[in-house]
N, C-alpha and C positions, 0 to 999 in steps of 0.2 A: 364743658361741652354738653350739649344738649338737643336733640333732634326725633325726629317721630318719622313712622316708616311704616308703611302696610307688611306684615311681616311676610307675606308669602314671597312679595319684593326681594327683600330682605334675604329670607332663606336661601333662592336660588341664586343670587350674589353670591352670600359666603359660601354657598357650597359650593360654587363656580373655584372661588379665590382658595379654599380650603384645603382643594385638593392639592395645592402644591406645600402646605406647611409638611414638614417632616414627622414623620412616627417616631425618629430617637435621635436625638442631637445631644453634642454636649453643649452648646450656647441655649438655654433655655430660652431667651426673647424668640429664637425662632417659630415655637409650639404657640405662637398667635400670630391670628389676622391683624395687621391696623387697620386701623377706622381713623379717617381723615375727614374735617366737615367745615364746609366755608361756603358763604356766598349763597347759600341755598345750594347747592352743590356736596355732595358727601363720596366718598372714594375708599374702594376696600383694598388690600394688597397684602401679601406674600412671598415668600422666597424661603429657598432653602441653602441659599446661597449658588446652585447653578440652575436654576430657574426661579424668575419672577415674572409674577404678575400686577398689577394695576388693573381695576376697574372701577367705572363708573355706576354709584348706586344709584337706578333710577325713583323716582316718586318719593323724595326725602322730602322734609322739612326741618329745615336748619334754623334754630331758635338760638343755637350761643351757639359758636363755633370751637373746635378743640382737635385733640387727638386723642385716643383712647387705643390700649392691646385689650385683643377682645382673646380671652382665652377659647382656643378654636374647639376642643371638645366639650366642656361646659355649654356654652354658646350655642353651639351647633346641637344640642339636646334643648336648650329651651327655646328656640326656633322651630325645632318641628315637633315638639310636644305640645305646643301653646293651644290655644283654642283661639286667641285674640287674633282678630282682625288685622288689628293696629297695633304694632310696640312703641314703647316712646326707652331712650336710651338717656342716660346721662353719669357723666364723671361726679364723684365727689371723693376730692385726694384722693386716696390710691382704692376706691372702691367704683364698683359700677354699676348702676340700679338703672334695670330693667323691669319693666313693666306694662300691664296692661287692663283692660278692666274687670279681667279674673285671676288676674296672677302677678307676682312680685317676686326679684330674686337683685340677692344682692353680691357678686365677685369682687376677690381681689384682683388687681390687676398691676400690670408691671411698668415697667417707667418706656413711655412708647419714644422719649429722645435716644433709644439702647436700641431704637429698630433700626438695620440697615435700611438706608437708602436707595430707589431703582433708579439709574440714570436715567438721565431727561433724553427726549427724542432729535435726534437734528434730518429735517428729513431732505437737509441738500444733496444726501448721496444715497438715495435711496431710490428702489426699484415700488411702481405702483401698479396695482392689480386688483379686480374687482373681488371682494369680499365673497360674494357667491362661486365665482373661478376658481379663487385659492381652495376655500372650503372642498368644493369638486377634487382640486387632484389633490387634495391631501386625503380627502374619503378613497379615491378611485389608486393611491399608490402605499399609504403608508401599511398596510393590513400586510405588505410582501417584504416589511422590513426582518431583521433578527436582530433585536436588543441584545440574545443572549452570547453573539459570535466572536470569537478573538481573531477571525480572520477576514483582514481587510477591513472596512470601517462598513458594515451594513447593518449597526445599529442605529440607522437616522435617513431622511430621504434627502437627496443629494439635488440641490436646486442652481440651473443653471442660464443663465439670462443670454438672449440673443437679443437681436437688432429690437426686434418689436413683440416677445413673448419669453417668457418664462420656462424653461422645463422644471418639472418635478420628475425624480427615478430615486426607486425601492426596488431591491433586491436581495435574497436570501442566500440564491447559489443556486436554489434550485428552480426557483422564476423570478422573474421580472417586471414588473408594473410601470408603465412611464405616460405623462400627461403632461401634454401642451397647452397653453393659455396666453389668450393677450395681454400686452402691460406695456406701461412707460418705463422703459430701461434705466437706471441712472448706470454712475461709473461701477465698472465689472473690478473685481477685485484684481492684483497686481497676480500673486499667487494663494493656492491649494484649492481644495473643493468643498464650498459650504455644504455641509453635511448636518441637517437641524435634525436634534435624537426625537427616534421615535414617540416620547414620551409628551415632547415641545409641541409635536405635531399632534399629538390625539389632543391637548388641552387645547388648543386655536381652533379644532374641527369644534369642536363641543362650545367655547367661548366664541366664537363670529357667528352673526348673525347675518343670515343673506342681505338682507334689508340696509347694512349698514355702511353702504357704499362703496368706496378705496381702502383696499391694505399697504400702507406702506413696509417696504420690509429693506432693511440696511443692515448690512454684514460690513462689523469691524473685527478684523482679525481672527480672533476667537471667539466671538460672540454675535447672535444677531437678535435683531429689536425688531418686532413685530408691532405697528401701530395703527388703529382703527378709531372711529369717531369716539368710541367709550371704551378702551382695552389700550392698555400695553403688555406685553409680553418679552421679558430677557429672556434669553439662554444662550450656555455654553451653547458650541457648535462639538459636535463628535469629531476629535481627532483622528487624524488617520487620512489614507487616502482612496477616493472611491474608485472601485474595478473599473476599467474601462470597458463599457457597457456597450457601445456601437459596437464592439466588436463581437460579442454573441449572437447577433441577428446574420440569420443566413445572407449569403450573398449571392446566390443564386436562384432561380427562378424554381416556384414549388412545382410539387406534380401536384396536390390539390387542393383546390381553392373554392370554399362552402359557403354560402351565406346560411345565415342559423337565427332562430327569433331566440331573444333569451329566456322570460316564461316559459315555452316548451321543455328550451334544452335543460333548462335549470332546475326543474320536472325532472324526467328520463334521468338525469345526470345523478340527483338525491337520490332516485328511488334504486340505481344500482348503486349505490356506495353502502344501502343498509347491510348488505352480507362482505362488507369489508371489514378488515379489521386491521390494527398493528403490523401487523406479521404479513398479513395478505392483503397488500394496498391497491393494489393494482387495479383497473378496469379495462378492458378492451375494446376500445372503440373498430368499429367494421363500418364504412362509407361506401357505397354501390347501390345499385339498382337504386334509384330514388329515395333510399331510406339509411341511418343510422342505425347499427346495432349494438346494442352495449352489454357485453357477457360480465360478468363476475362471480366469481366463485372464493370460497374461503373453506377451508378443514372444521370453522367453529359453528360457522352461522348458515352455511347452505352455499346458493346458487343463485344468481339472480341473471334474466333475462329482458332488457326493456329494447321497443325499438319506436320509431320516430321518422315520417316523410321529411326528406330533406331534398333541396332542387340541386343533384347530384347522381349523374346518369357515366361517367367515367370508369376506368380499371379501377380494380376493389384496392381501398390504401384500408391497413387497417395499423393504428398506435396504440400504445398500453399509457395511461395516463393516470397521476392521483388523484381522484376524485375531489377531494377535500382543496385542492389547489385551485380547481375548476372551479367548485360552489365560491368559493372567497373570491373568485374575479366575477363571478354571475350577480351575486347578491349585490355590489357596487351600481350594477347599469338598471334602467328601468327595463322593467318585466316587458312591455312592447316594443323596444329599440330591439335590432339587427346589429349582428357583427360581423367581419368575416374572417373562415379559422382557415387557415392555409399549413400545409405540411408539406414538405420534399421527401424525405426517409423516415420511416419507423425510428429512427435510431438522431434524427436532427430536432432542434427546437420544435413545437409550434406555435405558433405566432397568430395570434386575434388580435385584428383592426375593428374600428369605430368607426363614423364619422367625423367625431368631430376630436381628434388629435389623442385618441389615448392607444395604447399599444400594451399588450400583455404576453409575455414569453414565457412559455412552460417546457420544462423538460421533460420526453419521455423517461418512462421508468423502462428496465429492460430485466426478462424474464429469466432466469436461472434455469 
């Protein structure tokens, strides 16, 4: 095999494909990339057995075609050490000399017919959705997952297909994040609830690019296949089954209901979370007379007082919320988009709407 590559190309591929090789395995082939090259065409991939990926290297030039394991830490040091422009790659038996017109290095490498194989895509039973969409609710829900939790399956966002859109829902226990998107529906699964682990989903945010039109996505039993004009992505699915999430949202009509710019509140919101601490999470929002007032106090770090016009002239509602909860659903929307936060009880959800289909539930905290 034999091929030449602008290396910056080059670098942000494998480090794309990289990040799924495993830090300790006992099956050693796993601790490399392959490198796959045909046709003018070259293709990086990984797994660690419950996640793979496949991608597409772009701006190759393919002079002999082959396969090669690229040892992924070696490699991924002379990729970003290099100074070259260009790298040119090539096999000889079991060695692989890289090069370029200030540098040379020669690895052993391993027998790349010992690398698992990723299944190939069948996209008759798959669900399709725009590249840029997906991307959005997996930014706008996966941050309110819990990898670490034994209870209930809320280490992965739980994706559920209707007539003509997709939901995506993350949950912790103690909020909520859910986003709606258009899509071609294929067949919905017979039973449980695909649940793609948090980890499947931050590599697909990072790996798709808006630009790259339809994601196919097919869920076979325990596993699902994510596929874009240059990407595939396997993974498990997180076993288990997900809370029934309709049923946290109130069902009654709130007492108050705010429209809020996010920039502002996202403002006011950081600047009383600075004298929060561990121990002392708490902030207390206060709604009346036309403005927001936000108290907090902590034993460690002081006091803080911020306030804020908001178009909200009603009886005073005031909630104790976690801050930190707040900033992670702000930082999601753009700084000039509107939301609106509705509350019933100090003591019930609140719930933030969008306009355009995302929804976020936070639980108040309650004060001792």
């Amino acid at each position: 095999m034999k091929l030449s590559c602008e290396r910056e190309k080059l670098l942000g591929a494998f480090q794309m494909v990289a990040s799924v090789v495993p830090s300790r395995t006992p099956k050693s082939v796993l601790q490399n990339v392959k490198l796959e090259a045909k046709d003018d065409q070259a293709t990086l991939m990984a797994t660690d057995l419950e996640l793979g990926i496949r991608l597409e290297l772009q701006g190759v030039e393919v002079q002999q075609p082959g396969a090669v394991l690229l040892p992924t830490s070696r490699v991924g040091m002379i990729l970003r050490e290099s100074s070259d422009e260009k790298l040119h790659l090539s096999t000889e038996g079991n060695r692989i000399r890289i090069w370029g017109q200030r540098s040379e290095f020669f690895l052993p490498s391993e027998n790349p017919d010992e690398y698992p194989e990723l299944p190939e895509f069948e996209g008759d039973t798959s669900h399709q959705i725009s590249a840029r969409v997906f991307r959005e609710m997996i930014r706008r829900t996966v941050f309110a997952t819990d990898p670490e939790s034994t209870r209930y399956a809320l280490g992965g966002v739980f994706i559920e297909a209707g007539d003509d859109q997709i939901t995506a829902v993350a949950t912790d226990g103690r909020r909520l994040a859910l986003q709606t998107g258009p899509a071609k529906v294929g067949p919905k699964p017979e039973e449980g609830t695909p649940i793609i682990p948090t980890r499947t989903m931050q590599l697909l945010e990072r790996a798709l690019a808006d630009n790259e039109g339809d994601v196919q996505l097919a869920i076979r039993e325990s596993v699902v296949l994510v596929k874009s004009q240059r990407l595939l992505v396997e993974s498990r699915l997180v076993e288990g089954r997900f809370p029934r999430w309709r049923d946290v949202f109130p069902r009654s009509e709130p007492r108050m209901t705010v429209e809020l710019s996010v920039g502002p509140f996202l403002s006011a919101v950081r600047q009383s979370a600075i004298v929060t601490s561990e121990h002392h999470r708490g902030v207390d929002f206060t709604f009346g007379n036309g403005k927001v007032v936000l108290l907090a106090e902590g034993a460690e770090y002081g006091e803080a007082r911020v306030e804020m016009p908001v178009a909200y002239d009603g009886h005073e509602v005031q909630i104790t919320l976690d801050p930190r909860y707040l900033i992670e659903f702000l930082r999601v929307l753009e700084p000039e988009k509107t939301f609106t936060l509705s509350v019933r009880t100090p003591e019930s959800p609140v719930v933030c709407n969008t306009d355009d289909g995302y929804r976020y539930l936070l639980m108040p905290l309650t004060r001792n």
